[in-house]
N, C-alpha and C positions, 0 to 999 in steps of 0.2 A: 273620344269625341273628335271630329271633324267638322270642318268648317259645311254647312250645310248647302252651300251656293255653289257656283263657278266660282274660282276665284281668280285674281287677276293678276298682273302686273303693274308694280307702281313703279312710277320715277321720281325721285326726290335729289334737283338738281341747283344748276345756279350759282352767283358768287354770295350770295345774301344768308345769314348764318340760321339755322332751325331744321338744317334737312336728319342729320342723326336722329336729333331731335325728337320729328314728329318720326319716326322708326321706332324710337322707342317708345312715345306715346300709344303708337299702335299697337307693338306689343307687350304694354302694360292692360291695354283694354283690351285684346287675347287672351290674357293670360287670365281677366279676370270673368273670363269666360269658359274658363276650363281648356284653354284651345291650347296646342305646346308651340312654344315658337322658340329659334334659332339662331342670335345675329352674329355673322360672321364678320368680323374686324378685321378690312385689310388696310396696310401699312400703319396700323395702330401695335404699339408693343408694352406700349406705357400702362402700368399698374395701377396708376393716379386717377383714371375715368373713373366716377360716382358711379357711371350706371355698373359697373365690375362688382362692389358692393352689394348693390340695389338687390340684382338678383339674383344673390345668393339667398335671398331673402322668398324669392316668387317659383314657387313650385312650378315648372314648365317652361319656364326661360331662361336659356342657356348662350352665354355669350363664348364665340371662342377667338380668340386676338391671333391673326395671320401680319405679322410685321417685328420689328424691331424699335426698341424704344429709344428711335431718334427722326430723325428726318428724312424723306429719303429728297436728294438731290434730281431733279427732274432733267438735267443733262447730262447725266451722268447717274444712275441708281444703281449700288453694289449690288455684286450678284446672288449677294445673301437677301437681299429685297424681293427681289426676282421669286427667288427660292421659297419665301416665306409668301409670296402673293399666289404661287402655284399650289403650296399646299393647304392654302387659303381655298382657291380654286378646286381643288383637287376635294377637299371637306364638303364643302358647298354642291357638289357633283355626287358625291354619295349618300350624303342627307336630302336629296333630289328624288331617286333610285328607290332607297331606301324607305324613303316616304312616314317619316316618324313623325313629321309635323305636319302642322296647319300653317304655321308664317315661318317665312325664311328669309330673313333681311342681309343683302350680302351690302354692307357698309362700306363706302368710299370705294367700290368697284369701278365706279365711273374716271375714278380719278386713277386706279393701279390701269385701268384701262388705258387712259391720257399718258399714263409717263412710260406704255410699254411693258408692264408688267406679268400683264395676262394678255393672252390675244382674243379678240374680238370673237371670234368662230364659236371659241370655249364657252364664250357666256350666253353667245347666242344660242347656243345648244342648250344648255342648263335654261334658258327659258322654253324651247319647245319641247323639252323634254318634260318640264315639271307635269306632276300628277296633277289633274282638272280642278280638283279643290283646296287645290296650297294658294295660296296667297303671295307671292315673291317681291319682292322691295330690293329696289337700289338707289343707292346713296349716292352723293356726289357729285361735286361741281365735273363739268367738261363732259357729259350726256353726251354718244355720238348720235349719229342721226339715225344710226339703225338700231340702238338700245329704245331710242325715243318711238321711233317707228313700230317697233315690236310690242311697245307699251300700251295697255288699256290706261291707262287716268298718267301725268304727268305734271308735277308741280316743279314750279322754275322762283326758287329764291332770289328776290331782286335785294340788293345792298342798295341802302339810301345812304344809312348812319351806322355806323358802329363805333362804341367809347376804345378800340381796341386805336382809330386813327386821332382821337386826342389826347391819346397817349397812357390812356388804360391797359394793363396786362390783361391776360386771360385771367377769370376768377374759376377759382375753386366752387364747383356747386352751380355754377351759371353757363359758362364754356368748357369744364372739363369735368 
């Protein structure tokens, strides 16, 4: 089954928290439409995300984690980050190609974008590259202007409030 439209490009950007998020919203209502979707986790390494669980559970959605389960430092990013955002890249470019899905959400690319991880070229290509009726979604804050540009629909997360600045952690189940 395939997605029966054009499909498009989306951008899910911003300092405001829900872009993952609605990624994943989206492809839960994919999936419960028979469609296969893809989301590739860059500089994510951590075991602890719920949705890693979730969908072991959903026939046709497959997450795969390009990162290390730490931080990566934005003036400075080891070059195993590097490594890990290329092979990130490098997945995402042959699940392109390959054409086995309907959605392909490449998570926090905007952001391995921002700290130098992947180069700009790479992903621009993976966008004119995609087959007509894949769906492709990107994640993350710092959108440059030619991700945005190349985009059909574009959401920009605004931060008002978050209990993370009154001194709430991140919760289990809510942020992670």
């Amino acid at each position: 089954m395939s997605l029966k439209e054009k499909g498009c490009i989306q951008v899910y950007t911003g300092n405001g928290k829900g872009k993952t998020t609605a990624a994943l919203g989206m492809g839960l209502r994919a999936t419960g439409h028979g469609y296969r979707v893809l989301m590739i986790q860059f500089m994510k390494g951590w075991k602890t995300y719920g949705e890693l669980n979730a969908v072991k559970n959903l026939p046709g959605f497959e997450i795969i984690q390009a990162g290390l389960p730490n931080f990566v430092c934005k003036d400075g990013p080891k070059p195993e980050d590097k490594a890990q955002a290329l092979i990130g890249l490098e997945k995402a470019r042959q699940a392109i190609m390959q054409n086995q899905y309907d959605l392909i959400i490449l998570d926090e690319i905007n952001v391995a974008l921002d700290y130098g991880l992947v180069p700009l070229d790479a992903v621009l290509e993976l966008i004119q590259n995609k087959p007509e009726h894949m769906e492709l979604v990107l994640t993350g804050r710092y959108a440059p202007p030619e991700i945005i540009a190349a985009a059909d629909l574009v959401t920009e997360m605004t931060l008002h409030k978050h209990p993370y600045y009154q001194g709430v952690p991140a919760r289990e189940g809510i942020e992670y």
